[in-house]
Backbone as a ProteinNet text record, in pm:
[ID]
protein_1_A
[PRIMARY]
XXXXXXXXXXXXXXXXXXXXXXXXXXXXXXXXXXXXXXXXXXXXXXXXXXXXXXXXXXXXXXXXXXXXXXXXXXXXXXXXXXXXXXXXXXXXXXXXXXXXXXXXXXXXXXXXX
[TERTIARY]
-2758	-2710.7	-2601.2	-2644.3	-2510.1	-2384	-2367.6	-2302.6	-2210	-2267.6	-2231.9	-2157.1	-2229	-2148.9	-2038.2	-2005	-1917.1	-1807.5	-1835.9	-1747.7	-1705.9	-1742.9	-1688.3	-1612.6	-1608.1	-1553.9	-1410.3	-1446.8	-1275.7	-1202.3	-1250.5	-1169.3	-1092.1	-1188	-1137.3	-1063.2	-1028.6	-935.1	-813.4	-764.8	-588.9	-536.4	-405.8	-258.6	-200.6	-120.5	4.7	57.7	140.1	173.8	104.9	-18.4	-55.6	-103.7	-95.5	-107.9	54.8	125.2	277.7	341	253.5	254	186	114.2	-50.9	92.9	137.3	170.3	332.1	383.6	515	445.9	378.3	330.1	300.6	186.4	159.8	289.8	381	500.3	555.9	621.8	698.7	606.4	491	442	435.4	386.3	407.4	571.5	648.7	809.3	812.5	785.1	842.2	734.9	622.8	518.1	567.7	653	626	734.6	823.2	988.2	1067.8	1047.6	1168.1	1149.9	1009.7	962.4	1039.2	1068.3	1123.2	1278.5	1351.7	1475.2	1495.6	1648.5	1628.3	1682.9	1591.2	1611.7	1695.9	1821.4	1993.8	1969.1	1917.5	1997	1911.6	1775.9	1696.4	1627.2	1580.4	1580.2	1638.7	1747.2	1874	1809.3	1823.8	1836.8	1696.1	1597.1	1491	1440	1501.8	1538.9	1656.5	1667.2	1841.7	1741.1	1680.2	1577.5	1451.4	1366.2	1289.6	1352.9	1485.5	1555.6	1596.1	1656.4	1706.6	1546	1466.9	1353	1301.7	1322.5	1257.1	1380.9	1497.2	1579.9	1581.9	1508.9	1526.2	1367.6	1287	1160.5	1145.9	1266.2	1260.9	1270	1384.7	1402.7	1309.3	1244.8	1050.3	1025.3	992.4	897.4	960.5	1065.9	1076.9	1091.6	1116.2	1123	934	870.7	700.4	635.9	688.4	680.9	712.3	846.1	893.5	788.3	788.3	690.6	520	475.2	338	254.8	165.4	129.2	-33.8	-69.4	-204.5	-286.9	-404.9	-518.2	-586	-584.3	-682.8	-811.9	-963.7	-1092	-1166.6	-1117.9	-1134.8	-1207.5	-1312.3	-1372.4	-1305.8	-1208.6	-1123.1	-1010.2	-887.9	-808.9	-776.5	-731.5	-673.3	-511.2	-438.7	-287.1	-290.1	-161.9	-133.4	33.4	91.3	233.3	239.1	383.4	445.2	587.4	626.1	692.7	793.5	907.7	1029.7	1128.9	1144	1214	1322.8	1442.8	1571.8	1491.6	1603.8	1546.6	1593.7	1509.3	1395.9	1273.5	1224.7	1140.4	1008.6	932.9	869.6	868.7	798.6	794.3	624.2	556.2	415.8	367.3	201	166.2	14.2	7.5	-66.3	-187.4	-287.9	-407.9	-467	-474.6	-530.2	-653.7	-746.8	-862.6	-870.9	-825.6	-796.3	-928.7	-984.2	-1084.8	-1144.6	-1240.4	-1289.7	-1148.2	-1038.1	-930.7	-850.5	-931.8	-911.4	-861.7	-780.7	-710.5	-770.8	-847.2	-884.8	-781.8	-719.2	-656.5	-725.4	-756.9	-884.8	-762.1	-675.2	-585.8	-430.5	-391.6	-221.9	-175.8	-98	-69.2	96.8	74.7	257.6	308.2	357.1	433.4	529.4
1466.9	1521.4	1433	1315.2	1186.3	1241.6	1189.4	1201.8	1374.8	1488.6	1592.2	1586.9	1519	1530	1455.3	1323.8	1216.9	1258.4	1374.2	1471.1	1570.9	1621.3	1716.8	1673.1	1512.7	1474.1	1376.2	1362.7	1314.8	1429.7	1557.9	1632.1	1718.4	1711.6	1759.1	1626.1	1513.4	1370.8	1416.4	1473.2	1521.7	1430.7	1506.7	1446.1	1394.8	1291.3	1254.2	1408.7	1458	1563.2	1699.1	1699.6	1720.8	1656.2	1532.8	1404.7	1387.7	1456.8	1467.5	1595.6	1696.3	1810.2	1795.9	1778.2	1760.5	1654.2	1513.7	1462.9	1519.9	1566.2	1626.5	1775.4	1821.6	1897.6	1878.4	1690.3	1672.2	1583.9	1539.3	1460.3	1574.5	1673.1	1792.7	1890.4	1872.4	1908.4	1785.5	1703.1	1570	1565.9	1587.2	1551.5	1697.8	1830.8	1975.4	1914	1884.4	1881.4	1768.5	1677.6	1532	1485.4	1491.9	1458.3	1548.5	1652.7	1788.7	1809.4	1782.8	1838.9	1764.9	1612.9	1540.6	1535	1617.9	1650.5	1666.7	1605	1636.9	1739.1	1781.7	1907.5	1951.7	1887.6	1946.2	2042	2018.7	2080.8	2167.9	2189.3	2245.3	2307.2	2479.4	2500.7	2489.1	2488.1	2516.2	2357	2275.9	2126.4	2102.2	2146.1	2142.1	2216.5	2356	2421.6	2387.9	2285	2237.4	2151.5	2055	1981.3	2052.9	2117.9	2180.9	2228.1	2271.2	2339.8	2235.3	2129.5	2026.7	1978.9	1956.1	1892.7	2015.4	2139.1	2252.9	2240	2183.8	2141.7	2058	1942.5	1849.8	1775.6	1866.5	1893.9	1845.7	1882.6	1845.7	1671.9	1612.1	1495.3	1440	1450.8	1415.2	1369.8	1477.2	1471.6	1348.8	1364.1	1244.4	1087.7	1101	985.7	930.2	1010.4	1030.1	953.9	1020	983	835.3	776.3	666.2	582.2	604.1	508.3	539.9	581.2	586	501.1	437.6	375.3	415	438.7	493.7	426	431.9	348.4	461.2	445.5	597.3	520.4	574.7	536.5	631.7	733.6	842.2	932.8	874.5	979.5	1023	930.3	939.6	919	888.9	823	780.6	605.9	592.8	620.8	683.9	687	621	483.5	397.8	438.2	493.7	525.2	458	388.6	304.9	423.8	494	526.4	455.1	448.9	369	479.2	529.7	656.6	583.9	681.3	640.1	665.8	613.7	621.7	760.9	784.8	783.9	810.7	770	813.3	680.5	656	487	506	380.7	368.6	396.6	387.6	442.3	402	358.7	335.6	390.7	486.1	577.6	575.4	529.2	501.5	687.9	738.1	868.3	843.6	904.4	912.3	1067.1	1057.1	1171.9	1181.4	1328	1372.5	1489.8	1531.1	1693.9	1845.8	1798.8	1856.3	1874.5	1755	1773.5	1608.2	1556.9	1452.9	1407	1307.7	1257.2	1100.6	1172.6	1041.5	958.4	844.1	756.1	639.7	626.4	522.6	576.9	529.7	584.3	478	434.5	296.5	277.3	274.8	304.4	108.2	98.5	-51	-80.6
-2077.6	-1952.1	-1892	-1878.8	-1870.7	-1939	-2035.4	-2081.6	-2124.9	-2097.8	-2002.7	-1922.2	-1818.6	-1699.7	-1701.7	-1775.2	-1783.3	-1833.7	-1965.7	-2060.4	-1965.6	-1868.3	-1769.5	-1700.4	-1627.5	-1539.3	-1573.7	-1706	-1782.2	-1795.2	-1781.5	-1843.9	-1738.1	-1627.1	-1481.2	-1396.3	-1479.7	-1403.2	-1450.6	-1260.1	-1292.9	-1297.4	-1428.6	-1475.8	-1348.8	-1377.1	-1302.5	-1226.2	-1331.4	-1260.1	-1185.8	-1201.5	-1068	-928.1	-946.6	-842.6	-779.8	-816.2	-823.7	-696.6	-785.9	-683.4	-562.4	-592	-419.7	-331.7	-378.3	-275	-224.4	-305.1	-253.7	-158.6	-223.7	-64.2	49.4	39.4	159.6	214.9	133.5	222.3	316.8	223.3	276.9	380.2	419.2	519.1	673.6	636	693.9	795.4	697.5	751.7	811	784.6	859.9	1038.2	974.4	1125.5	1222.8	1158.8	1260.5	1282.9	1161.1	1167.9	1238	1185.5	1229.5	1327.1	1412.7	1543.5	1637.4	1604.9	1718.6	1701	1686.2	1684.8	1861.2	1880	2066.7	2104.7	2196.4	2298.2	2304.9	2311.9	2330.1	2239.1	2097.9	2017.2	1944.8	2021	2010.7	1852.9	1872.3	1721.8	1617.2	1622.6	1567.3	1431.7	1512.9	1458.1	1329.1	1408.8	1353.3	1237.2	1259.2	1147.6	1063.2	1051.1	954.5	880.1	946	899.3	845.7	844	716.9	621.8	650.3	501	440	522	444.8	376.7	392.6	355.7	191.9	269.3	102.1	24.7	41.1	-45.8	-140.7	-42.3	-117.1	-161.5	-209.9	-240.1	-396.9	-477.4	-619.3	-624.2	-529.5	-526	-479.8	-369	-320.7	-439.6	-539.9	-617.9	-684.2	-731.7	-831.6	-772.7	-596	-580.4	-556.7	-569.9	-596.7	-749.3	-812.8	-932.1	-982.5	-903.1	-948.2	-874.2	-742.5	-639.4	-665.3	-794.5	-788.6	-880.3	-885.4	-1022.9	-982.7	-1157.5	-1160.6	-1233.8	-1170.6	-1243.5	-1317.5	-1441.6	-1490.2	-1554.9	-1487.7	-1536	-1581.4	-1677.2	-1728.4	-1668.2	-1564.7	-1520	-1384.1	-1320.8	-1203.8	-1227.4	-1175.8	-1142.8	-995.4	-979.4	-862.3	-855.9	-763.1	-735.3	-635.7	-601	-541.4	-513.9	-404.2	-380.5	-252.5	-274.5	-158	-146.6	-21.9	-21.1	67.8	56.1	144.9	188.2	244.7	277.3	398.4	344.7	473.7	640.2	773.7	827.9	885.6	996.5	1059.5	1027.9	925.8	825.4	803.1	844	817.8	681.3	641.9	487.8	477.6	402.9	378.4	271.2	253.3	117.3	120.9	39.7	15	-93.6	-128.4	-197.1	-190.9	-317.8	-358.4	-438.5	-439.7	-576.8	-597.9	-793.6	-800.3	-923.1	-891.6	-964.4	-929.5	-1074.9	-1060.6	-988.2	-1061.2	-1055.2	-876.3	-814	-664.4	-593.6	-517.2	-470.6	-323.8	-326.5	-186.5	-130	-32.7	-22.3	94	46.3	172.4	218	160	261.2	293.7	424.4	432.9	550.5	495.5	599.6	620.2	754.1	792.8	760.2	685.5	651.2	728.1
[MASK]
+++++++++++++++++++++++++++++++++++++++++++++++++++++++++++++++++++++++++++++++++++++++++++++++++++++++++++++++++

């Protein structure tokens, strides 16, 4: 039965590239909710909406600047993802601790640097 379950749970420890996808979703949600919002008043919707498009634009580049900034611990039955992100400003920089497993991503640390 152990060993069952151990064989189930290596096999459901997501790839990189889906540890890839999950966090370019949660960046690109992150930056539309928190970044784009504080665009100033002058310039109202207009601005803020320049900024989510600019952001679903540049969604492919996320990803890969994701990819470069991630390093993974794989323990077959989990993996840890460790991403430091450094982003231009107004943007803080961030370092992000994920545990990825049973085909699902819990991220337990996120620390503004």
């Amino acid at each position: 039965m152990l060993a069952a379950v151990g064989g189930f749970m290596t096999i459901t420890n997501p790839a990189p590239q889906d540890y890839e996808q999950y966090a370019t979703e949660e960046l690109t949600t992150y930056l539309k909710d928190n970044v784009c919002t504080q665009a100033p008043p002058d310039f109202g919707e207009v601005l803020r909406s320049y900024c989510k498009s600019m952001v679903d634009t540049g969604r492919p580049k996320i990803e890969q600047i994701i990819a470069l900034q991630t390093r993974r611990q794989n323990f077959l039955l989990f993996s840890i993802y460790q991403t430091e992100l450094s982003m231009p400003s107004p943007v803080p920089s961030y370092q992000f601790e994920t545990l990825g497993m049973l085909h699902k991503f819990y991220t337990y640390q996120a620390e503004q640097l």
